[in-house]
C-alpha positions in Angstrom: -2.6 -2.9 7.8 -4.9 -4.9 10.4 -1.7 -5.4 12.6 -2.7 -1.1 13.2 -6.5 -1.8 14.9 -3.9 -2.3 17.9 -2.7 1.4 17.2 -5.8 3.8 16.7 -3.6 6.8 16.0 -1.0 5.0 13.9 -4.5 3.8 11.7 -5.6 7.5 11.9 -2.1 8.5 10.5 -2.2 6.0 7.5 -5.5 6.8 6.7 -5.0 10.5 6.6 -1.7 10.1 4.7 -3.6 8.8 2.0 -7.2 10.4 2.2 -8.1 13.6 -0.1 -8.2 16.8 0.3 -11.7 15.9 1.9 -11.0 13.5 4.3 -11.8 10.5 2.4 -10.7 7.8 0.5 -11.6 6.7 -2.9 -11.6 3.0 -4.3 -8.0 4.3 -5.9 -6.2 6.1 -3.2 -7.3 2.7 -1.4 -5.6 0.8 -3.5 -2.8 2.6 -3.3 -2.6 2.5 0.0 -3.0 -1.3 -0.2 -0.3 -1.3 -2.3 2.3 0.2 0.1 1.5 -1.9 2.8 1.5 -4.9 0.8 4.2 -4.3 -1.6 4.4 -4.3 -5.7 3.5 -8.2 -5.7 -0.2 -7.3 -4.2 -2.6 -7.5 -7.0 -6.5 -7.7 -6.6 -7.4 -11.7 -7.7 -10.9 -9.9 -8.9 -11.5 -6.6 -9.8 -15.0 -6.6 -9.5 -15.2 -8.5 -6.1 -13.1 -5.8 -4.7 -15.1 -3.1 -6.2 -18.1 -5.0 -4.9 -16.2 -5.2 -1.5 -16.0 -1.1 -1.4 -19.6 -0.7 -2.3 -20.3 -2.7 1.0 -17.9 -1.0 2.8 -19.2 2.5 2.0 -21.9 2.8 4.0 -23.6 5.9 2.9 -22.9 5.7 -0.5 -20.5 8.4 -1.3 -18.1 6.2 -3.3 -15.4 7.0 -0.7 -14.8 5.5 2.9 -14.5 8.1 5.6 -12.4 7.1 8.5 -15.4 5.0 10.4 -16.0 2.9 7.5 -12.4 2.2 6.4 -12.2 1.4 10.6 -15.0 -1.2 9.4 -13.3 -2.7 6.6 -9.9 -3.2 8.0 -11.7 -5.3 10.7 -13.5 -7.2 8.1 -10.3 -8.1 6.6 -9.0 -9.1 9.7 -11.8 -11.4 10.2 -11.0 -12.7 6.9 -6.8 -13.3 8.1 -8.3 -14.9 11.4 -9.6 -17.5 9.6 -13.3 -16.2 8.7 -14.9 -17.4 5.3 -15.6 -14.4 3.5 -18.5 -16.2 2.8 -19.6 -15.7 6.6 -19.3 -11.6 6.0 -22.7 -9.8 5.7 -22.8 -6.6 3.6 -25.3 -4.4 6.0 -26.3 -2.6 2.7 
């Protein structure tokens, strides 16, 4: 998924593919989407630190990401592959 902040529109596409009907994703279809990308083995090592993880993500506090803030999280993960301890990440909540 963070090999596509190279590719805008090919992160556009991938997010749209799995957004509702209004434009957003919930903590579900995210996993989902996680899912494809990652394949049947990807399982979340802590429920709650993910949930927790989306709550910081969603800026506004919708319970879904819009595009902007799903932008925002897919670089915080890449952070996180580049070597970043997710320690280091600030919530801006």
């Amino acid at each position: 998924m963070c090999d596509l902040l190279d590719d805008p529109a090919a992160l556009k596409a991938l997010f749209d593919k799995h957004a509702g009907a209004d434009g957003k994703l919930s903590q579900c279809q995210l996993r989902g989407m996680v899912k494809e990308k990652m394949g049947d083995d990807y399982q979340a090592k802590d429920p709650a630190e993910m949930e927790k993880m989306f709550e910081c993500w969603d800026k506004n506090g919708d319970g879904k990401l819009d595009f902007e803030e799903f932008k925002s999280a897919v670089e915080m993960i890449k952070k996180v592959q580049d070597g970043m301890p997710c320690d280091m990440l600030k919530c801006d909540k």
